[in-house]
C-alpha positions in Angstrom: 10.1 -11.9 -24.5 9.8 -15.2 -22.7 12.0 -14.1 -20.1 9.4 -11.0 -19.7 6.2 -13.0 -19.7 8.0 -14.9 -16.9 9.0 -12.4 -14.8 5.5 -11.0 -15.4 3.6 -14.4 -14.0 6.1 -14.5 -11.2 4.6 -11.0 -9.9 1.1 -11.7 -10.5 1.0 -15.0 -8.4 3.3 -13.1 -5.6 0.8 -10.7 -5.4 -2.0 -13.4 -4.1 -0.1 -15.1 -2.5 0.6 -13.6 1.0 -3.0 -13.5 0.9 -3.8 -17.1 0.4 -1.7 -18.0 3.2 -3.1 -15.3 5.5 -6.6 -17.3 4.7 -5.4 -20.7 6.0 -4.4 -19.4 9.3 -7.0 -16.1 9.6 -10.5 -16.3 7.5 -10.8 -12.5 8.7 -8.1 -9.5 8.0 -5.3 -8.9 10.1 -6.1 -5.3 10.8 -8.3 -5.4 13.8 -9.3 -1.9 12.6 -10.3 -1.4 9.5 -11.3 -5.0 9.7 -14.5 -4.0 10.8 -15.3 -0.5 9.9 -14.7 -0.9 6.1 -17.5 -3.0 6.9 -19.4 -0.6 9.1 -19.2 2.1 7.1 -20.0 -0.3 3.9 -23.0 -2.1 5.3 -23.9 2.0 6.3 -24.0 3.2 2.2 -25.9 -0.2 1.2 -28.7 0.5 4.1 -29.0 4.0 3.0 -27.5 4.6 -0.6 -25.8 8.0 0.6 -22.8 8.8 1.5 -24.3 10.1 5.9 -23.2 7.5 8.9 -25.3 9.7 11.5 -27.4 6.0 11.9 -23.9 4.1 13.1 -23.9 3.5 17.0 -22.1 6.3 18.8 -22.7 4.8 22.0 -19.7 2.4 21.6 -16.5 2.6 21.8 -16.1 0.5 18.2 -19.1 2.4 17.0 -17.2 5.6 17.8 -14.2 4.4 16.3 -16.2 3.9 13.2 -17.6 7.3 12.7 -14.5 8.8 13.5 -12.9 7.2 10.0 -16.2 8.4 8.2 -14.5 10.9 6.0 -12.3 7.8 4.5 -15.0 6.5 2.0 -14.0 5.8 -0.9 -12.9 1.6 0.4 -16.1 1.2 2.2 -18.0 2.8 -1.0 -16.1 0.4 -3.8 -16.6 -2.4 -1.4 -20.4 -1.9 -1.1 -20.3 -1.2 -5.0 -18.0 -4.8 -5.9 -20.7 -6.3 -3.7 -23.4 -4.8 -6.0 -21.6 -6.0 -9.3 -20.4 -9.6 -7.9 -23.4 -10.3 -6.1 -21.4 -11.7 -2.9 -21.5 -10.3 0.6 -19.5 -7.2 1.6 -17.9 -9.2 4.6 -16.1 -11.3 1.7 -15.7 -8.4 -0.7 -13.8 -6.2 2.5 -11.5 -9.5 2.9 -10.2 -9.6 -0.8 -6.6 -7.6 -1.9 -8.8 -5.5 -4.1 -5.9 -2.4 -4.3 -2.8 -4.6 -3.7 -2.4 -4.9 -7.6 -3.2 -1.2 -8.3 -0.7 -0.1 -5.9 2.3 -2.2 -7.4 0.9 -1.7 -10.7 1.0 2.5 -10.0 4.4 2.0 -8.3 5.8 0.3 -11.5 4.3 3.1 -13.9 5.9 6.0 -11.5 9.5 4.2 -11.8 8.6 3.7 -15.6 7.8 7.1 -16.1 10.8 8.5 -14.4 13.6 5.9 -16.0 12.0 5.8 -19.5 12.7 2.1 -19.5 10.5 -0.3 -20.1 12.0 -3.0 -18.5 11.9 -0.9 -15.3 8.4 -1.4 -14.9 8.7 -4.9 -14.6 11.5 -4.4 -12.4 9.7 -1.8 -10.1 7.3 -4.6 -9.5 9.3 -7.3 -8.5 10.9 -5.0 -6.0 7.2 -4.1 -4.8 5.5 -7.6 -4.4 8.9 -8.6 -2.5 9.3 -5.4 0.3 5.7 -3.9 1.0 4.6 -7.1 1.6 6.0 -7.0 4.6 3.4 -5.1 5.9 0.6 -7.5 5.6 -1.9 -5.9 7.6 -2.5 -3.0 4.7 -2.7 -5.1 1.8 -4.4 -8.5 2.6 -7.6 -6.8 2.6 -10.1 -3.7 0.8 -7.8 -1.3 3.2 -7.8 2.4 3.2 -4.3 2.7 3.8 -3.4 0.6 0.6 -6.2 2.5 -1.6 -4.4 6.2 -0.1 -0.8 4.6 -1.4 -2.5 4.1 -4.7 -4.3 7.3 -5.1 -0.8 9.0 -3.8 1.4 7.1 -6.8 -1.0 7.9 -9.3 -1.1 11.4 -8.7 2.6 11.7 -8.6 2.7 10.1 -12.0 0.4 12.5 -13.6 2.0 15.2 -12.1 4.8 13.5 -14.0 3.6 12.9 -17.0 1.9 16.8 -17.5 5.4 18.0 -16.8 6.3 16.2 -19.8 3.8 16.1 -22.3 1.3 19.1 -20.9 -1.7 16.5 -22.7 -5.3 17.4 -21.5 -5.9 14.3 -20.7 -3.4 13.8 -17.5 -4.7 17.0 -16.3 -8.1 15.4 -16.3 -6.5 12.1 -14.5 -4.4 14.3 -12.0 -8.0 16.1 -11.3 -9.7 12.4 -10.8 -6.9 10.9 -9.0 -6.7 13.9 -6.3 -10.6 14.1 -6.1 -10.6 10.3 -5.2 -7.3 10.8 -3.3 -8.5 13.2 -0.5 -11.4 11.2 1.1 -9.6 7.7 0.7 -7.2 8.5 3.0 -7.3 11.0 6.1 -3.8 10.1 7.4 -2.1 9.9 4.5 -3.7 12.7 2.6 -2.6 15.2 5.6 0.9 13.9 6.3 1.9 13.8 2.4 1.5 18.0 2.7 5.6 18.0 3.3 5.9 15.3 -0.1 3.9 17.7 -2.7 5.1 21.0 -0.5 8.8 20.6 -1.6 7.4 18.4 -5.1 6.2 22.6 -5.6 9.4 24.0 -4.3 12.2 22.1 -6.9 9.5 22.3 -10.0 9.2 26.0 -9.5 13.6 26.6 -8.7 14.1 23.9 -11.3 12.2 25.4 -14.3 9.5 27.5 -13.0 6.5 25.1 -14.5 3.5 27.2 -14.0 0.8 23.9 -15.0 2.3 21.7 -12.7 3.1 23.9 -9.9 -0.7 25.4 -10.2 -2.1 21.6 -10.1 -0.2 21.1 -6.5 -1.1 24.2 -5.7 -4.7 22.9 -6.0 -3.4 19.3 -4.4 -2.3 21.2 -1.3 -5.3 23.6 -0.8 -7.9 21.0 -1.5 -6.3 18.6 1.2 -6.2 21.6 4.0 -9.8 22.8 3.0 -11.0 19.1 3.1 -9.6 17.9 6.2 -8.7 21.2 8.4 -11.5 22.9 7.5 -14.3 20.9 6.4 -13.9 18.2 8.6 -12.5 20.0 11.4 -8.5 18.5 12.6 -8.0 21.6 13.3 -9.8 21.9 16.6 -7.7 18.1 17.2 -4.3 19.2 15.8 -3.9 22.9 17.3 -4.1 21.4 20.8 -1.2 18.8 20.1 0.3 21.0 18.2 0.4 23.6 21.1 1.2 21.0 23.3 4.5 19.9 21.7 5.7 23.4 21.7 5.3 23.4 25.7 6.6 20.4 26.2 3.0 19.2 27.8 3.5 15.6 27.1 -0.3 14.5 28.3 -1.9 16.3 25.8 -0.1 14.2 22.5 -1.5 10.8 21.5 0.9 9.1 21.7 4.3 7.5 23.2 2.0 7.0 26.2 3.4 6.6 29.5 2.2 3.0 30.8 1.0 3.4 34.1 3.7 1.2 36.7 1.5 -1.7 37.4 0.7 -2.1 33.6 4.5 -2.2 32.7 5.2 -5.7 33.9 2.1 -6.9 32.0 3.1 -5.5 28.2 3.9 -8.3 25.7 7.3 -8.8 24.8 8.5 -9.8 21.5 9.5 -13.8 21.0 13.8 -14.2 20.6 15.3 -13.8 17.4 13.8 -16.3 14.8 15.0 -17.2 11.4 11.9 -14.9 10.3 13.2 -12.0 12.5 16.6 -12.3 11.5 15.4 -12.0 7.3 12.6 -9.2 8.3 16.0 -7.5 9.7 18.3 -7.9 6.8 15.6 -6.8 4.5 14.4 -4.0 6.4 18.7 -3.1 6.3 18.5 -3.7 2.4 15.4 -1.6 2.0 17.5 1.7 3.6 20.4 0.6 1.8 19.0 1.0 -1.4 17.3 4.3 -1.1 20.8 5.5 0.8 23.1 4.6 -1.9 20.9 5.6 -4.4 20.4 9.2 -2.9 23.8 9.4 -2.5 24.7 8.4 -5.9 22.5 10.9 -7.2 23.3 13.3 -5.1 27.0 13.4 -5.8 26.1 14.0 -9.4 24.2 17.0 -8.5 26.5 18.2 -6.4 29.1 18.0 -9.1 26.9 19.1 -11.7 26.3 22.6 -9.0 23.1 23.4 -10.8 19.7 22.9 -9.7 17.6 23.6 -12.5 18.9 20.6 -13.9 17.5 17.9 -11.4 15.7 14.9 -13.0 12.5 13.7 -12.0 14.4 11.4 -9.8 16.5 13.6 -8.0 13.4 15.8 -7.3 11.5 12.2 -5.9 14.8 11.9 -4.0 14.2 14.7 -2.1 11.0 14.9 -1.5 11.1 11.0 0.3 14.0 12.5 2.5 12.0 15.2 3.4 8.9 13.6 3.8 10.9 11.0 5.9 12.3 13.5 8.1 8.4 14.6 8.5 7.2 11.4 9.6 9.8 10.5 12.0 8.7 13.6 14.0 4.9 13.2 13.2 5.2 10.0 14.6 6.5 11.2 17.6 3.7 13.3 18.2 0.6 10.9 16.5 -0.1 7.1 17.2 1.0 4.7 14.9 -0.6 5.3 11.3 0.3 3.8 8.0 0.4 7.2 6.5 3.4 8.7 9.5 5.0 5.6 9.5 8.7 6.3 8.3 9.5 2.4 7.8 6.7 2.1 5.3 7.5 5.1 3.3 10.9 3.5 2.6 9.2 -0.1 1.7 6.7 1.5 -0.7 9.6 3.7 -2.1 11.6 0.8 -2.7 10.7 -0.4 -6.1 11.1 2.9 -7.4 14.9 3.7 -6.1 15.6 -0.1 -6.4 14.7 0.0 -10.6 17.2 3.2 -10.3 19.7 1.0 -8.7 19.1 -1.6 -11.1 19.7 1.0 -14.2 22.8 2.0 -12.7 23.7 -1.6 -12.6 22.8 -2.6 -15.9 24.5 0.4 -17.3 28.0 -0.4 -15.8 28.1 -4.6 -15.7 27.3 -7.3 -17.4 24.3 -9.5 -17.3 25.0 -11.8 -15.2 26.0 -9.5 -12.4 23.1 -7.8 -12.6 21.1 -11.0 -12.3 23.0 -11.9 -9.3 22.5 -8.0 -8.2 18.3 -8.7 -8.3 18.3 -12.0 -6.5 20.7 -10.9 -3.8 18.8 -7.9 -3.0 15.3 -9.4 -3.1 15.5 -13.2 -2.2 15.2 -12.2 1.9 12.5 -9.9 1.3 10.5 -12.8 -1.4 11.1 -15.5 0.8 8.9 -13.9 3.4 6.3 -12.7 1.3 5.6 -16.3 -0.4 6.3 -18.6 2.9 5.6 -16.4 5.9 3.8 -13.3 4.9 2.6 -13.1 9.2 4.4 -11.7 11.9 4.6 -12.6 15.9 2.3 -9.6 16.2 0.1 -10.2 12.9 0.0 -14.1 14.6 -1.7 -12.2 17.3 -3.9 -9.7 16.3 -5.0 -12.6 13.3 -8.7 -14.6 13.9 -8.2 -18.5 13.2 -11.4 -20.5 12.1 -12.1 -22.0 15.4 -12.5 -18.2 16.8 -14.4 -16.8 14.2 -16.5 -20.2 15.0 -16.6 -19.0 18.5 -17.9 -15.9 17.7 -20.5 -17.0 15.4 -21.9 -18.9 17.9 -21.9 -15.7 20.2 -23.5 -13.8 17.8 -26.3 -16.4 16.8 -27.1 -17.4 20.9 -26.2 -14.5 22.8 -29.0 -11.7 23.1 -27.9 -8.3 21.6 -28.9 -6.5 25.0 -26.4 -8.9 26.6 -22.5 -6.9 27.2 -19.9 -9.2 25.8 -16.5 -8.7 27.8 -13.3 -9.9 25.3 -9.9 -8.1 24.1 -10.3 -5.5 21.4 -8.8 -8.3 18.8 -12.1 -10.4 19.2 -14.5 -7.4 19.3 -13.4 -6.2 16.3 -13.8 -9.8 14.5 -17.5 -9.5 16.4 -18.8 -6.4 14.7 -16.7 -7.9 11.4 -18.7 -10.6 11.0 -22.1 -8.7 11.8 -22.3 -8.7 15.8 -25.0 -6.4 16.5 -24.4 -6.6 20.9 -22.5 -4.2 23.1 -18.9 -4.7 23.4 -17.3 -3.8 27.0 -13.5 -3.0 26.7 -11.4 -1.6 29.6 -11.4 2.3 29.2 -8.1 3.5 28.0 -7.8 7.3 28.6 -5.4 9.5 26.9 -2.9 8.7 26.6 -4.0 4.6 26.9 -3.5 3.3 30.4 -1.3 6.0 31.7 -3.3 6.4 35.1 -3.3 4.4 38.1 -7.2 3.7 38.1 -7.7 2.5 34.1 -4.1 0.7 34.3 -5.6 -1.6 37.9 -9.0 -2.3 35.8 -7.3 -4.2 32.5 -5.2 -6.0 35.1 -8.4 -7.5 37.1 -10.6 -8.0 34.5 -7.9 -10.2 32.0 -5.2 -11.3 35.0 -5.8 -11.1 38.8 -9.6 -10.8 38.8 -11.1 -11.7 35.7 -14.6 -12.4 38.2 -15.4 -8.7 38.3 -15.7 -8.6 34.8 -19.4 -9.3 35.7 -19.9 -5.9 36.9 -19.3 -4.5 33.3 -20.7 -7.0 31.2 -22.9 -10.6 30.6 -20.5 -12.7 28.5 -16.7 -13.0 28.6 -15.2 -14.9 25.3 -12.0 -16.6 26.0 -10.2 -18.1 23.0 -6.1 -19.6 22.5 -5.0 -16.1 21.3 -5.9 -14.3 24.8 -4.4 -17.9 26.6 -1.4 -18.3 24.9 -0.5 -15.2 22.7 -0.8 -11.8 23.9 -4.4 -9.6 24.6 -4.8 -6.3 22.7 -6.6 -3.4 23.9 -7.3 0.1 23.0 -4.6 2.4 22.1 -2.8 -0.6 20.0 -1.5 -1.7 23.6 -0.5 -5.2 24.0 -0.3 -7.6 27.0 1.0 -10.7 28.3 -1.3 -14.1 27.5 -2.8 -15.0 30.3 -3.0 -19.1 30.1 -5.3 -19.7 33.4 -8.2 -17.0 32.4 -10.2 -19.9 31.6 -9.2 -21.7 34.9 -10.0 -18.6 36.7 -13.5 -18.4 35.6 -13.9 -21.6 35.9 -13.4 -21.7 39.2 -15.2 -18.1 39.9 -18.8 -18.3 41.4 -20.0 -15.2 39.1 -19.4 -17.0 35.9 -20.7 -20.4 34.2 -19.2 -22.0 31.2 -21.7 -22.6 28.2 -19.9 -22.9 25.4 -16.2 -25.3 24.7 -14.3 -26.0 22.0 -10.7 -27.3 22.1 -9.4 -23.5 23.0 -12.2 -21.3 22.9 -14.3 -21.0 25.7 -17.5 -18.8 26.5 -18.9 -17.8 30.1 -22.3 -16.3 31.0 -22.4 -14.5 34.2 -24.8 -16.4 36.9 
């Protein structure tokens, strides 16, 4: 029991901290996203109490960026509600790991449920605080992406658990979970169509379940009628759809061509690094559990030559491969998403094929091998999480206290009619921390920078003539990460530092310097 309470302390405090350490080095989120609409669409519901973000600016680019995640409101809606309860701003509420808990706690349940063991659960957790937190971005903060994972685990437990025990009341939880599931996550919610699609497929071959299969049934019609119907993808995803089929490249949204002049510009990952070279071997160790594990299982199957004897796991098995084979192509044809992204499936799947793994183990050795099975498998993964939870790009795309300082100031002195020119890292952490100006950004196109003529404008205004920046706006905002780490635009495209912008401006007789600090600087056109 001591050994459990233990174990069950050491996931708790791994859970916060990749969080604390993300605060010491960025007050704000690392998702230059969601960052700031959470909070857009938040401060939206508190101004109005309804559920309508007609009032958010359409007139910028951010602003339009914001309304076009509108139908995800469930995080901005507990945000604004926690802010209600705690009495503390929403800005700090949207900065808190509110779902990082639920998600490992739904991940430990599903392996749990699926195992029948209970020390599986704690097992399944351990696995979860030391992989997914890889992927910072999604769970440092009040992030949709996380809140989707959550909504996704829970439903597949239910669906589970009615299998099982046909109880009323996981019916009524399935109902809840899915009705909270479809507006948390766009992304996620359309993409997981393949998951509960072949979920269907093996309950119906394997037993022909008429609850269950009638409760994805309703899981798979209320996701098309929400998202294709209601909120209209289908006028975006026909086209793209279309396109693929031709071959018409320039009508996808992504693997963008980078126009020629651009190319030399794009940031380029640091050399190996101790942190790298772990992020590598755990990534490795992430495939090679779900791999052996699939083909352990599937080797029993195979011998067993019946089908309508699959477990629950072998039926999860299946539906991951398939829905990994889904993603690869979807990301092919869509920019990078958390809810496409085949790498994260296989994190967030790893606690539960990893407590499989461990079962296997614990079945065939002896103790101590299987204690030297668990801290093999997860010590690369753990040491990242609990020393360096932040990536080279995460580094970048983060806000440290003397830029969010920066930008403070901007947003106290600086008129809201004036145009502040800056990367799409720093505009983001503007509106996040309540900017109410105009934001000019380089126009990408579709897909981002791929012509001649939007490709030549980013390079003037952040490299070879940062001066003409005064034609498009009143301010520029010049900070270390723009100087010495990398500048990030629209379409997730990243860019060389540039470490003489400053100089340049200096020395430029459209712009004069009003605001220093030791690396953030802040020009006002003359």
């Amino acid at each position: 029991m001591r050994r459990v309470n233990l174990l069950s302390l050491l996931i708790v405090s791994v859970i916060f901290v990749p969080y604390v350490i993300r605060t010491t080095i960025s007050p704000l989120p690392v998702d230059p996203y969601w960052r700031y609409q959470n909070l857009m669409l938040a401060n939206q519901i508190a101004a109005t109490n309804h559920l309508s973000f007609q009032a958010i600016s359409g007139n910028s680019v951010l602003g339009k960026f914001a309304k076009n995640f509108a139908r995800n409101f469930v995080s901005p809606l507990i945000v604004t509600i926690f802010s209600e309860i705690l009495g503390i701003d929403r800005n700090t509420v949207n900065s808190l790991p509110l779902f990082s808990a639920q998600l490992v706690i739904a991940q430990g349940i599903l392996a749990y449920k699926i195992t029948r063991k209970k020390i599986v659960f704690l097992i399944a957790s351990l696995f979860a605080v030391s992989f997914q937190y890889i992927q910072l971005p999604i769970l440092d903060m009040a992030h949709r992406v996380t809140l989707g994972w959550v909504f996704f685990f829970f439903l597949a437990y239910t669906i589970v658990s009615i299998r099982d025990n046909k109880q009323a009341r996981y019916t009524v939880a399935f109902i809840i979970f899915l009705l909270a599931f479809i507006p948390s996550y766009q992304t996620l919610s359309i993409a997981c169509i393949p998951f509960f699609s072949t979920l269907f497929i093996l309950i119906w071959i394997s037993e022909k379940e008429t609850t269950t299969s009638h409760l994805i049934i309703i899981l798979l019609v209320g996701v098309v009628s929400y998202y294709i119907i209601i909120a209209g993808w289908a006028s975006r995803l026909i086209p793209i759809v279309i396109a693929s089929i031709h071959g018409v490249s320039n009508l996808t949204i992504s693997g963008p061509t980078i126009a020629e002049p651009l190319e030399r510009y794009l940031y380029q990952q640091p050399e190996a690094t101790i942190r790298s070279s772990l992020f590598l071997v755990s990534s490795l160790t992430a495939i090679l559990i779900l791999g052996s594990t699939s083909l352990y299982r599937g080797y029993l199957v195979y011998r067993s030559k019946n089908l309508r004897n699959l477990s629950w796991f072998d039926i999860i098995i299946i539906c991951v491969i398939v829905q990994g084979v889904a993603n690869t192509f979807l990301s092919m044809l869509f920019s990078a998403s958390g809810g496409i992204d085949p790498r994260l499936l296989a994190l967030l799947f790893v606690p539960i094929f990893g407590s499989r793994l461990y079962s296997i183990v614990k079945r065939n050795y002896s103790p101590s091998v299987r204690h030297v099975f668990i801290l093999v498998i997860i010590i690369p993964a753990l040491f990242l999480t609990v020393t360096q939870p932040l990536t080279p790009h995460t580094n970048l795309i983060s806000v440290s206290q003397e830029e969010v300082t920066q930008i403070e100031w901007a947003n106290k002195q600086i008129p809201d009619e004036e145009i502040i020119v800056s990367d799409f890292n720093i505009a983001s952490a503007y509106k996040a921390i309540g900017g109410n100006g105009e934001i000019y950004l380089p126009p990408a196109g579709t897909p981002p920078y791929s012509k001649q003529r939007t490709a030549q404008q980013l390079i003037d205004i952040y490299y070879e003539n940062p001066s003409v920046a005064s034609t498009h706006g009143d301010v520029y905002l010049v900070n270390e990460q723009l100087e010495e780490q990398g500048i990030f635009h629209l379409g997730s495209i990243t860019t060389k530092p540039n470490a003489d912008l400053g100089r340049q401006l200096d020395k430029s007789p459209r712009w004069n310097r009003i605001y220093s600090s030791k690396n953030s600087k802040i020009f006002r056109g003359r």
